[in-house]
C-alpha positions as CSV (number, residue, x, y, z in Angstrom):
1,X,-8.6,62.7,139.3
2,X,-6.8,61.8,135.9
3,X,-6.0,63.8,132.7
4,X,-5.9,61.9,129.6
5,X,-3.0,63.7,127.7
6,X,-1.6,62.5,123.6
7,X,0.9,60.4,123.8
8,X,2.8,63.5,121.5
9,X,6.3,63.5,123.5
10,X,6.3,59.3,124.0
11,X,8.3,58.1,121.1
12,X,8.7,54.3,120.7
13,X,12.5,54.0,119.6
14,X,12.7,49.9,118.7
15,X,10.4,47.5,119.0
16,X,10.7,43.6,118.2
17,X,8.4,41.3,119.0
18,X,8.2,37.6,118.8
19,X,5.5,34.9,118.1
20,X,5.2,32.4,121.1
21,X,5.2,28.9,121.7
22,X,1.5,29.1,121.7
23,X,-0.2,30.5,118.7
24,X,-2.4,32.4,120.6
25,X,0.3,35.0,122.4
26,X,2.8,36.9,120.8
27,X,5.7,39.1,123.4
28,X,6.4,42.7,122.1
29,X,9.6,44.8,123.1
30,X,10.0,48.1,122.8
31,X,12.1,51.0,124.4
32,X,9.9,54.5,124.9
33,X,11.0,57.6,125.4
34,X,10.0,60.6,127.0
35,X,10.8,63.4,124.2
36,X,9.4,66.2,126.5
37,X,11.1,69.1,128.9
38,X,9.4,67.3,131.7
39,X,8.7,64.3,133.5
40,X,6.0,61.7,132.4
41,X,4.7,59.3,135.3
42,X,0.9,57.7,134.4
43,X,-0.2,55.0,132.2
44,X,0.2,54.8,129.1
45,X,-2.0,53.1,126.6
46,X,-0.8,51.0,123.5
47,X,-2.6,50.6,120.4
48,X,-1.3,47.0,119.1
49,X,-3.0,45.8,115.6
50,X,-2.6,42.8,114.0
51,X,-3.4,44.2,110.3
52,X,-5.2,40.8,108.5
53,X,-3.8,42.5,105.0
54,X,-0.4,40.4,105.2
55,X,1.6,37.7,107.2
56,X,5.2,38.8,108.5
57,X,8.0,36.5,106.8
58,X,9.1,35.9,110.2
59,X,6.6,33.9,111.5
60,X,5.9,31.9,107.5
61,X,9.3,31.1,108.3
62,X,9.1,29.6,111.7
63,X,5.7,28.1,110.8
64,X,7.5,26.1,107.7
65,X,10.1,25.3,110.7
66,X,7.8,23.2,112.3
67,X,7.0,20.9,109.3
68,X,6.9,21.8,105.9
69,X,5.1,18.5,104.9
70,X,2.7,18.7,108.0
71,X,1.5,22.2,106.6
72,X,1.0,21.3,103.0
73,X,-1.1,18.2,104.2
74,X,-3.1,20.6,106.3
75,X,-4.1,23.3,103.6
76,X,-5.1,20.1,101.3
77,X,-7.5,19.0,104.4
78,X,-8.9,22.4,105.0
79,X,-11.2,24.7,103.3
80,X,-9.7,27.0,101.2
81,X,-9.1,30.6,103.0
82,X,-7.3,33.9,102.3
83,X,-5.2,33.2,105.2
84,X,-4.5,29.5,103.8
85,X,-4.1,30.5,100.1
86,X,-1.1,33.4,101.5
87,X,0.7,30.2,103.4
88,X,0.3,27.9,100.1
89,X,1.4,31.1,97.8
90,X,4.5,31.5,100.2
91,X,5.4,27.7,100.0
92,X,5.0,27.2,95.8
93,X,7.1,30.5,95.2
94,X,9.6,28.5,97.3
95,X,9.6,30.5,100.6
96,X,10.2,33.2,99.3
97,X,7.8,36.7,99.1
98,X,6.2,38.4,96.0
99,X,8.8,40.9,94.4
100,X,9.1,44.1,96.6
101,X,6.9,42.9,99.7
102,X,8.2,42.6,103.1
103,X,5.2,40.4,103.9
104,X,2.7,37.9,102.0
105,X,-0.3,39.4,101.1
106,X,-3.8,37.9,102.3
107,X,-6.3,39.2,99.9
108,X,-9.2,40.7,101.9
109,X,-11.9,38.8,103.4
110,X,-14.5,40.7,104.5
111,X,-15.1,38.0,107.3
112,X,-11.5,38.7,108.6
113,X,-10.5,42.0,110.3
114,X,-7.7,43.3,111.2
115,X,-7.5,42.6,115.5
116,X,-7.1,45.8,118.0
117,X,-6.4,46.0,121.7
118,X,-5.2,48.5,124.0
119,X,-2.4,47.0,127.1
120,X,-1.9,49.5,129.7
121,X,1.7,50.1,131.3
122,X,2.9,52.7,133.9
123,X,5.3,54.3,133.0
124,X,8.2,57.1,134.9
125,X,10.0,58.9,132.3
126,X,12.6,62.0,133.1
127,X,13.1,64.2,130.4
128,X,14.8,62.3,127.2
129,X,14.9,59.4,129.4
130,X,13.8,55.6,127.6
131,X,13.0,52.7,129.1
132,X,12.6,48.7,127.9
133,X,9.1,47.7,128.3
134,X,7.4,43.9,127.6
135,X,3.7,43.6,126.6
136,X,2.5,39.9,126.6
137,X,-0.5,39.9,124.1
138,X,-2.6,37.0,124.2
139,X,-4.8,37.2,120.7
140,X,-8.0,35.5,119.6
141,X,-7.8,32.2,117.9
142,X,-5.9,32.7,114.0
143,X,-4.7,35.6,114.7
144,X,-1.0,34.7,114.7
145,X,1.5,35.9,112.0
146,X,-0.5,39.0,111.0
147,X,1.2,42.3,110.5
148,X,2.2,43.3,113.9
149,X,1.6,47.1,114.8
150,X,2.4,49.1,118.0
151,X,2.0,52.6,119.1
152,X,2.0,54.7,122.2
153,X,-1.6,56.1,121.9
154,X,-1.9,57.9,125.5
155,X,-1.3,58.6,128.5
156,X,-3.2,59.2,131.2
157,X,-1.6,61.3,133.8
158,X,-2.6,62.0,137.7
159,X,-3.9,65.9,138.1
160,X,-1.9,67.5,140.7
């Protein structure tokens, strides 16, 4: 038998994550710790969204990497998208972002949602202990470059 329990005394103290190879999978690195007066051994569940409002600077930059010319030809070929429009804003303002944003802004389309999933890790934390963990998130097609999001969510310990 298993108790789900709030993930209250995990805390995530860094993460970093980076955008693959393959636009489809992004690698996410984080150290948790176990804030609590007692040991925490389960699995713990992590919420990761990919919030469609914005795309992170770090991956317009390593997109424009690839070929600057190659991605202007593309939006020219392709229909004209939120997603599309953000990466051509990005480009004429000469990569830079809009004034005070971190990210670029997507204006909403209602046919675009932000994406969710939950990965699973087991975890053994002593008290105030943390620990590195990877998550290897493969994501749907166009996905890639949204704002990335990560929290431990819950944890589901064995009943003694």
């Amino acid at each position: 038998m298993i108790e789900l329990v709030k993930s209250g005394k995990l805390k995530i103290d860094q993460e970093s994550h980076t955008w693959g190879e393959e636009p489809d999978k992004i690698e996410c690195e984080l150290y948790l710790r176990n804030l609590g007066d007692i040991e925490v051994a389960g699995d713990v569940v992590f919420s990761v969204t990919l919030d469609s409002s914005g795309l992170e600077e770090k991956w317009l930059k390593a997109l424009v990497r690839i070929s600057r010319e190659e991605l202007i030809a593309f939006i020219k070929r392709h229909e004209p998208s939120p997603r599309l429009n953000a990466i051509h804003a990005y480009l004429q303002r000469g990569e830079i972002l809009p004034e005070g944003k971190s990210f670029e802004p997507v204006i909403p389309d209602s046919s675009v949602e932000s994406y969710r999933v939950c990965v699973h890790r087991s975890v053994t934390l002593s008290p105030m202990e943390g620990q590195k963990y990877v998550l290897e998130i493969e994501l749907p097609p166009k996905f890639a470059g949204y704002l990335f999001r990560v929290k431990a969510d819950s944890i589901f310990i064995p009943k003694q």
